[in-house]
Biopython code that builds the backbone (N, CA, C, O; Angstrom):
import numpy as np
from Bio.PDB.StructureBuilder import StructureBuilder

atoms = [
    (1, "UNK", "N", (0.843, -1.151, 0.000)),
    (1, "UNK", "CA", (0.000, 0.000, 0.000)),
    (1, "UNK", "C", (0.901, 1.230, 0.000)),
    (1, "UNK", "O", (1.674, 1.367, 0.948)),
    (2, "UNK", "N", (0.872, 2.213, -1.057)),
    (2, "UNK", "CA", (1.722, 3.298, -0.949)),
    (2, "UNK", "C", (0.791, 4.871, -0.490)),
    (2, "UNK", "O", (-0.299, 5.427, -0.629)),
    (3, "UNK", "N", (1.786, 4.991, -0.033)),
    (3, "UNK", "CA", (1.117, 6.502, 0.711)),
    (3, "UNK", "C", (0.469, 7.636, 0.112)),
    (3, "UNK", "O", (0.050, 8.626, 0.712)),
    (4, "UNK", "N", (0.424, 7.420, -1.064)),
    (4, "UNK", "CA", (-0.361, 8.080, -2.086)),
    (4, "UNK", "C", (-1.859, 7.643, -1.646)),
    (4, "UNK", "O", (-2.748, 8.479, -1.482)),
    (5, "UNK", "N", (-2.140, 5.606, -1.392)),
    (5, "UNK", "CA", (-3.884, 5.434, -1.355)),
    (5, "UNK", "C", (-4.117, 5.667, -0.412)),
    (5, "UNK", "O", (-5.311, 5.380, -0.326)),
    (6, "UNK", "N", (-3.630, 6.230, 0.978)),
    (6, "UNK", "CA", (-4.087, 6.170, 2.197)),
    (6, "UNK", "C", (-3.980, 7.188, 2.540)),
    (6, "UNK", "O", (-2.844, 7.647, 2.653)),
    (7, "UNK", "N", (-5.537, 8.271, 2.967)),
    (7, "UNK", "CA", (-5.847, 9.047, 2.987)),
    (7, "UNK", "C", (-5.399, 9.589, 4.485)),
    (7, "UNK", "O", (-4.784, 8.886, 5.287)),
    (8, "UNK", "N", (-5.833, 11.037, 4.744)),
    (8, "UNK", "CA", (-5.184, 12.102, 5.896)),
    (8, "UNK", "C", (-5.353, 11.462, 7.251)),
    (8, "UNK", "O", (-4.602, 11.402, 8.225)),
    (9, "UNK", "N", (-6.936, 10.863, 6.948)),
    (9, "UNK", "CA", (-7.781, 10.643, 8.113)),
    (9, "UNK", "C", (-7.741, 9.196, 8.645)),
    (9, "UNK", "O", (-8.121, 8.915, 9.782)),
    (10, "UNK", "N", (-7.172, 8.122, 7.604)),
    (10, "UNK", "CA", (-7.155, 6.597, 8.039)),
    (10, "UNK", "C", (-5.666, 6.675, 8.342)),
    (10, "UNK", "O", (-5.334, 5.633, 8.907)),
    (11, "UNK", "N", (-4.636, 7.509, 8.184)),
    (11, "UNK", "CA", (-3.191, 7.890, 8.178)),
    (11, "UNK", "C", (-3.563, 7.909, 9.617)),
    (11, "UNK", "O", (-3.367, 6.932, 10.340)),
    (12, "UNK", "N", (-4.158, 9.139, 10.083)),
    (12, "UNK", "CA", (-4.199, 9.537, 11.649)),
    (12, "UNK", "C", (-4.914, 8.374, 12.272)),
    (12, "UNK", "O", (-4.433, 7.946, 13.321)),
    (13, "UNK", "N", (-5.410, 8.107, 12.049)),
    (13, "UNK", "CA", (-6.128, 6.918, 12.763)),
    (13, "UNK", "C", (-5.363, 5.307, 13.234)),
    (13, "UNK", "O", (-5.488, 4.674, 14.282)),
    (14, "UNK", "N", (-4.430, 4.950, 11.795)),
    (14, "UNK", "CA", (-3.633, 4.006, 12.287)),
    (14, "UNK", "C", (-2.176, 4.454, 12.894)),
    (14, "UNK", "O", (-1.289, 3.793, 13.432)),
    (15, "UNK", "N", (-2.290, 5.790, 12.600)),
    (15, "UNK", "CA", (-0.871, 6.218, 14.010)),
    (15, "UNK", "C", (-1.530, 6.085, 15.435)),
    (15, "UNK", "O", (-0.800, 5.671, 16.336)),
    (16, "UNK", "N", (-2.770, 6.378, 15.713)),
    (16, "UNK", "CA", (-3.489, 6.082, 17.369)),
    (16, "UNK", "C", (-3.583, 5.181, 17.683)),
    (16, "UNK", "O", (-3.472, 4.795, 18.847)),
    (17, "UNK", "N", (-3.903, 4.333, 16.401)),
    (17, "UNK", "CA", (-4.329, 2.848, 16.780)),
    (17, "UNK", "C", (-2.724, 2.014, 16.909)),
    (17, "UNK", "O", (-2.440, 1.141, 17.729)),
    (18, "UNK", "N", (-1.961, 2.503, 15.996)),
    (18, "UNK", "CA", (-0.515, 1.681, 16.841)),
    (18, "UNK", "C", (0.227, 2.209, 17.855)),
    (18, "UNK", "O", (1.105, 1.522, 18.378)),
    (19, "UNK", "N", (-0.081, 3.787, 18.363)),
    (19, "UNK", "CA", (0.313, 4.506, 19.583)),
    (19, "UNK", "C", (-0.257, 3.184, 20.766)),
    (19, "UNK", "O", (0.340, 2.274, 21.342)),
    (20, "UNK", "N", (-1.498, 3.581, 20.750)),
    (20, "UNK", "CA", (-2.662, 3.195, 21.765)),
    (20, "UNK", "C", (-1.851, 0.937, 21.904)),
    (20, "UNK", "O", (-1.560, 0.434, 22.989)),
    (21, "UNK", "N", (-1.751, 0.332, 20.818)),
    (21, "UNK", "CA", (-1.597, -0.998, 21.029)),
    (21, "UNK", "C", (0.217, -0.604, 21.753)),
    (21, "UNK", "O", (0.749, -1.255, 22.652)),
    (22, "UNK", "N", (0.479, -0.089, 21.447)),
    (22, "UNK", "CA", (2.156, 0.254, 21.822)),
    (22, "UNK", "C", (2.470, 0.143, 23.284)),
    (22, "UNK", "O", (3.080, -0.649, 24.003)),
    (23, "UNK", "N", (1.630, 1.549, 23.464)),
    (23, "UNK", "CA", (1.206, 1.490, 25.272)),
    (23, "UNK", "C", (1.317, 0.273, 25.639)),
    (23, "UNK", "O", (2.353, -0.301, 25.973)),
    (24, "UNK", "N", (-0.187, -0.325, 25.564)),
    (24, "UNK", "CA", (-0.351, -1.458, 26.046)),
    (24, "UNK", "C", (0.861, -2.388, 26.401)),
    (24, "UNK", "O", (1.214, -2.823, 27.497)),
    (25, "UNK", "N", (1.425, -2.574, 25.079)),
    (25, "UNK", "CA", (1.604, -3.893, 25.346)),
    (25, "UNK", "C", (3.019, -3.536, 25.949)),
    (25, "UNK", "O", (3.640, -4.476, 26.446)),
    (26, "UNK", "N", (3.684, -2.097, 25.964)),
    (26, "UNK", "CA", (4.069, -1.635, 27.446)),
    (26, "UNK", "C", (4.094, -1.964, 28.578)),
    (26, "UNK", "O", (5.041, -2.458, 29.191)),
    (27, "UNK", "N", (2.711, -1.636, 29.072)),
    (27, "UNK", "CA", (2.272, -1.588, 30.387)),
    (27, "UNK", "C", (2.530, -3.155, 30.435)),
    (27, "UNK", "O", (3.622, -3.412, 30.943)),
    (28, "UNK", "N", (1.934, -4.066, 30.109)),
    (28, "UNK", "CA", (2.074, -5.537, 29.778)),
    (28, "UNK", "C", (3.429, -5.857, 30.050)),
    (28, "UNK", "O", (3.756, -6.373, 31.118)),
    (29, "UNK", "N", (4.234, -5.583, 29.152)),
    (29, "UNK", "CA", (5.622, -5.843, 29.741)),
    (29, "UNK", "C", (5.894, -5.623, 31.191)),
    (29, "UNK", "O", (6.093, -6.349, 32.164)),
    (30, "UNK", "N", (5.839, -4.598, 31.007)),
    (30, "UNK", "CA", (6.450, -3.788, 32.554)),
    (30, "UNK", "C", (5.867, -4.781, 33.982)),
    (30, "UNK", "O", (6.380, -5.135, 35.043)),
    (31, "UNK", "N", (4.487, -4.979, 33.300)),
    (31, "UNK", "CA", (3.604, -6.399, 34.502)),
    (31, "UNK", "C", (4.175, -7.067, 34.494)),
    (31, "UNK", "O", (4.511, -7.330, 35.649)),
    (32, "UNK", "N", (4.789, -7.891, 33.543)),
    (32, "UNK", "CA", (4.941, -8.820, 33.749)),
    (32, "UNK", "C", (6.855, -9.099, 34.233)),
    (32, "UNK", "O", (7.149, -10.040, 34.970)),
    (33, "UNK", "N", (7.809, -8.254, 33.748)),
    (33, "UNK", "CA", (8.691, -8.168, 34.093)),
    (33, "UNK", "C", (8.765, -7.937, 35.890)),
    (33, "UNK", "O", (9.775, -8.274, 36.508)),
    (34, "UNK", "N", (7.478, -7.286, 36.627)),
    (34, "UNK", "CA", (7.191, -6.789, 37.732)),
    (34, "UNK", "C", (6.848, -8.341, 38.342)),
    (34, "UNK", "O", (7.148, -8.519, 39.523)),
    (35, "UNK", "N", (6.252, -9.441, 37.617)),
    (35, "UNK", "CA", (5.916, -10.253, 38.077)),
    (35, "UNK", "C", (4.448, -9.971, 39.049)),
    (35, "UNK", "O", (4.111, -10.462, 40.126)),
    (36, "UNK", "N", (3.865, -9.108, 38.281)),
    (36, "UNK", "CA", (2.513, -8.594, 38.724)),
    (36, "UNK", "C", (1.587, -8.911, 37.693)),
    (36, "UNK", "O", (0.640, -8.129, 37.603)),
    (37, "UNK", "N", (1.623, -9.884, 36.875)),
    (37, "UNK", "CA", (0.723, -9.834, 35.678)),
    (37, "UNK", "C", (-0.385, -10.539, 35.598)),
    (37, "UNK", "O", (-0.230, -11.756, 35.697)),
    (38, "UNK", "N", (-1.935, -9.970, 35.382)),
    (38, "UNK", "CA", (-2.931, -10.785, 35.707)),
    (38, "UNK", "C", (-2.714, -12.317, 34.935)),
    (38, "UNK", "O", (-2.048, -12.666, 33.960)),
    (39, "UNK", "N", (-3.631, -13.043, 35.892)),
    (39, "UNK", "CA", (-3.429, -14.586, 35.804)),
    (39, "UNK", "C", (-4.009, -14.888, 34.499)),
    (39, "UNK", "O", (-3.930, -16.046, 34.087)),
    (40, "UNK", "N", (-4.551, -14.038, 33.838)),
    (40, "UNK", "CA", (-5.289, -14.633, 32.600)),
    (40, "UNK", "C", (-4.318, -14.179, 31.582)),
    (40, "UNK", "O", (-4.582, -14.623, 30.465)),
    (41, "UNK", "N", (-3.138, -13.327, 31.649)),
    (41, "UNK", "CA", (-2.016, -13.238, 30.342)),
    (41, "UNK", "C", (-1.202, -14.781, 30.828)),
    (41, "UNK", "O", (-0.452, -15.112, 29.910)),
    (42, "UNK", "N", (-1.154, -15.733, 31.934)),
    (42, "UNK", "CA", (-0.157, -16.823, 31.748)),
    (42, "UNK", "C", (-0.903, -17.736, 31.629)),
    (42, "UNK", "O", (-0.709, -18.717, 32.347)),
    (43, "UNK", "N", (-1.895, -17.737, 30.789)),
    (43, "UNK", "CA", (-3.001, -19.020, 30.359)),
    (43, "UNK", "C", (-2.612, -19.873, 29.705)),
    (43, "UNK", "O", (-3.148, -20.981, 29.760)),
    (44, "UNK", "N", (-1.498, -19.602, 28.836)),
    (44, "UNK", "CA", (-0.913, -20.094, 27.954)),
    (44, "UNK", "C", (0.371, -21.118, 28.565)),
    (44, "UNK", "O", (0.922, -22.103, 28.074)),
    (45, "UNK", "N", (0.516, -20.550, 29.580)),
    (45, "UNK", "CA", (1.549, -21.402, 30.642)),
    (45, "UNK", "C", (1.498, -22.839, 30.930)),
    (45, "UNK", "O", (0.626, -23.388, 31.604)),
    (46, "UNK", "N", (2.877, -23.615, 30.154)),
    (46, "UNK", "CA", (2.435, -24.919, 30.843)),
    (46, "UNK", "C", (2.395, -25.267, 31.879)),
    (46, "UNK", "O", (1.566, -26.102, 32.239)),
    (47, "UNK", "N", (3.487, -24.610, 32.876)),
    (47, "UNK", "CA", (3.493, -25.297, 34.156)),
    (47, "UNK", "C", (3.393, -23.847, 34.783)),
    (47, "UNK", "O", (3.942, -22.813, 34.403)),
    (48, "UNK", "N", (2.382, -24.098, 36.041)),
    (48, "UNK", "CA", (1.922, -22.932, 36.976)),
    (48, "UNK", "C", (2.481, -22.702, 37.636)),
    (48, "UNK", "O", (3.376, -23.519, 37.853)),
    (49, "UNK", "N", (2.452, -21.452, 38.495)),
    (49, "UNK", "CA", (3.186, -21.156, 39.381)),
    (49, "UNK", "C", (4.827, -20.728, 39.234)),
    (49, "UNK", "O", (5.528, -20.214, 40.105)),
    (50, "UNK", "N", (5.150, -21.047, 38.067)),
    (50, "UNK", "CA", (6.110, -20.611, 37.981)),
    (50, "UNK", "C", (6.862, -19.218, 37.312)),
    (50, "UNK", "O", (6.159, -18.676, 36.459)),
    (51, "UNK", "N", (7.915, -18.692, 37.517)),
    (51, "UNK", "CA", (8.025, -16.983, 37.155)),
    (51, "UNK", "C", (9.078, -17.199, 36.059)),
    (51, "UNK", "O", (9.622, -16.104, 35.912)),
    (52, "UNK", "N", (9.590, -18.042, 35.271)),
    (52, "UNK", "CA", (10.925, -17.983, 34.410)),
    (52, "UNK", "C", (10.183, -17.925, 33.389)),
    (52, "UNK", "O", (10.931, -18.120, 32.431)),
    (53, "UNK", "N", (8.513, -17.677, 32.818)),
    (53, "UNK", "CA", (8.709, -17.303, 31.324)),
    (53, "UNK", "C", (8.463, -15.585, 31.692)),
    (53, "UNK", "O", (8.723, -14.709, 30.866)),
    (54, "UNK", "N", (8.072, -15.379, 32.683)),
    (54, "UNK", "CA", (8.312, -13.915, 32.743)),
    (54, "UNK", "C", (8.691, -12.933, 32.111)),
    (54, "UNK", "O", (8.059, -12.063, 31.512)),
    (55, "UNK", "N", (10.344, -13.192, 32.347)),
    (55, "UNK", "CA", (11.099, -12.725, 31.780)),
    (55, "UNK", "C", (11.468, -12.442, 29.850)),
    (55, "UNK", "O", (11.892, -11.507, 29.170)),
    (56, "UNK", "N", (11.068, -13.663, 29.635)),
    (56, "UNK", "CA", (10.697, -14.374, 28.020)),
    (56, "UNK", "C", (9.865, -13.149, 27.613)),
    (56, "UNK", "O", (10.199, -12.149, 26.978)),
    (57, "UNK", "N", (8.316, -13.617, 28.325)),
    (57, "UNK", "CA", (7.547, -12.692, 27.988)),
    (57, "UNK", "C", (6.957, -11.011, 28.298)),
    (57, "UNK", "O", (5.905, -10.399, 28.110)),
    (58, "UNK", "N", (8.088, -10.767, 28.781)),
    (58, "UNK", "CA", (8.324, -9.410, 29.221)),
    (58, "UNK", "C", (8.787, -8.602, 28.448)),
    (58, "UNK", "O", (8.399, -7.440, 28.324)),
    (59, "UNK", "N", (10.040, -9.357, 27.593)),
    (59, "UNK", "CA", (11.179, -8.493, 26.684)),
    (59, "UNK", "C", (10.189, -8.942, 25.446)),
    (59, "UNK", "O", (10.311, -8.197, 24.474)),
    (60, "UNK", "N", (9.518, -9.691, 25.329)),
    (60, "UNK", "CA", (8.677, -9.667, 23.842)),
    (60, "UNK", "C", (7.952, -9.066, 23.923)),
    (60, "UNK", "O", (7.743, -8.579, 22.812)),
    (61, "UNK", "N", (7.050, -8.560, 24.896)),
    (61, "UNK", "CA", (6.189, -7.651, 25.034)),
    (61, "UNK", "C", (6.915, -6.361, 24.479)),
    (61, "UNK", "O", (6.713, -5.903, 23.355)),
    (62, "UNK", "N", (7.565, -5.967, 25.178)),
    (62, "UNK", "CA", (8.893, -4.313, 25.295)),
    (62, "UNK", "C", (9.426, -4.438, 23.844)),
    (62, "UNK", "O", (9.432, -3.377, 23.221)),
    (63, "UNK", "N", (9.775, -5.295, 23.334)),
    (63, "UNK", "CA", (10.404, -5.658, 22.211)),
    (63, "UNK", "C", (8.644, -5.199, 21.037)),
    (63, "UNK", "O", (8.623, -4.265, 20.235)),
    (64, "UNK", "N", (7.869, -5.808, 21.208)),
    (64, "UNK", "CA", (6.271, -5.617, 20.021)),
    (64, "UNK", "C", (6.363, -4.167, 20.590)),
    (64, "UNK", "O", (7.035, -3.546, 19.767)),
    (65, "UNK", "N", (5.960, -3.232, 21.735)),
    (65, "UNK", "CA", (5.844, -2.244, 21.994)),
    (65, "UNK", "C", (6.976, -1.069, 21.249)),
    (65, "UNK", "O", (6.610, -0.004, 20.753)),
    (66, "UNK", "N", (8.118, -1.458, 21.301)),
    (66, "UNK", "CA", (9.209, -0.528, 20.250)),
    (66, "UNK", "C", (8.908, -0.614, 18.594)),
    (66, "UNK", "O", (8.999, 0.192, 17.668)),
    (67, "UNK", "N", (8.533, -1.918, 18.708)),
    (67, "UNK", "CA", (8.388, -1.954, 17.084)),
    (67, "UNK", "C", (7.029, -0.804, 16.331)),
    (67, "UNK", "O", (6.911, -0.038, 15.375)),
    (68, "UNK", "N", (6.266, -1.281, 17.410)),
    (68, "UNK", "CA", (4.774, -0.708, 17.375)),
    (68, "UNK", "C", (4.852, 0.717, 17.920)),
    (68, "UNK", "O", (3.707, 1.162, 17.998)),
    (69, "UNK", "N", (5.790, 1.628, 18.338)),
    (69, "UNK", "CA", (6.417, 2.967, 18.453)),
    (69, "UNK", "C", (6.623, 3.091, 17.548)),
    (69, "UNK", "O", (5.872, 3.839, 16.921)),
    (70, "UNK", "N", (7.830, 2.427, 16.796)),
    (70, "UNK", "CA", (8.259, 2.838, 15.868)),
    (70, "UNK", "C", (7.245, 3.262, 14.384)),
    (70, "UNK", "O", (7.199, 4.123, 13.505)),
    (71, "UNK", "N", (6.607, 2.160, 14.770)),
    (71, "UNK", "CA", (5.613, 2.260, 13.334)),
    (71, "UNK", "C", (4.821, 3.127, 13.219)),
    (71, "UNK", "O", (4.329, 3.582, 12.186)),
    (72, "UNK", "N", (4.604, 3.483, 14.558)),
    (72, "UNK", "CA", (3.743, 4.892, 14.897)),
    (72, "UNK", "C", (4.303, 5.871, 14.272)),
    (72, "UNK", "O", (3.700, 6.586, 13.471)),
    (73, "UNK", "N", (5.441, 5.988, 14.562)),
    (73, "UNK", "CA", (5.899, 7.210, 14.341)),
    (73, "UNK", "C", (6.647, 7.766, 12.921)),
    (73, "UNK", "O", (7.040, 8.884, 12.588)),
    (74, "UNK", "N", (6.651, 6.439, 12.245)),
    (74, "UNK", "CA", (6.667, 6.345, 10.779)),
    (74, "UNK", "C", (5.725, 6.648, 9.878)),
    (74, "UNK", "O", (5.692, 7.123, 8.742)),
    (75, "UNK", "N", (5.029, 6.284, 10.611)),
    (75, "UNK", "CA", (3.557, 6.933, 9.680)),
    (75, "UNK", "C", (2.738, 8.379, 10.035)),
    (75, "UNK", "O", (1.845, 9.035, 9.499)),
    (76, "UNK", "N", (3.533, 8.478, 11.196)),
    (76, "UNK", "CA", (3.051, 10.019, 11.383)),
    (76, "UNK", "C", (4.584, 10.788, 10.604)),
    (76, "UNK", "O", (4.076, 11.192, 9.558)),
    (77, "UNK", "N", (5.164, 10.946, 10.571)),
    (77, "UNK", "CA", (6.398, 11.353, 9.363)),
    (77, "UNK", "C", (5.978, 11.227, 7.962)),
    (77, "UNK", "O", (6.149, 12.159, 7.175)),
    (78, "UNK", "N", (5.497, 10.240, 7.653)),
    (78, "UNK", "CA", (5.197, 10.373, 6.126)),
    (78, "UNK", "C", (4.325, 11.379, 5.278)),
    (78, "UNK", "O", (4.257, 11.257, 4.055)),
]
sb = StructureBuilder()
sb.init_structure("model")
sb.init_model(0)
sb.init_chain("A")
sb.init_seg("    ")
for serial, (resi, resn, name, xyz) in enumerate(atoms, 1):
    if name == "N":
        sb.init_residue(resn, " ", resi, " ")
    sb.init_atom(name, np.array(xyz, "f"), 0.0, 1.0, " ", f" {name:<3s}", serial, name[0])
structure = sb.get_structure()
């Protein structure tokens, strides 16, 4: 899709909408690196109770959140 078909207003809209998921999955990190993260993000967890994917899934979180900055802010530049 080149920046020619994508108009002023769907432009601004998917810079909020990848600001706004960015945050998130921020805050998400930061939980879970805190080891504060509600019980329904380690659903996916095989074995309970335990804190070593934490870490895993902390820096992937922080890691989608930069990317998803970045993209933000690429498309508000263009």
């Amino acid at each position: 899709m080149s920046s020619q078909s994508v108009s002023g207003g769907s432009k601004r809209s998917l810079t909020i909408i990848l600001a706004i998921v960015a945050l998130i999955a921020l805050i998400v990190g930061i939980l879970w690196f805190a080891g504060a993260a509600p019980s329904f993000l380690n659903s996916g967890s095989h074995v309970k109770g335990t804190s070593g994917n934490h870490v895993y899934r902390g820096t992937a979180a922080v890691v989608v959140a930069l990317v998803l900055g970045g993209a933000a802010w690429f498309t508000r530049k263009k």
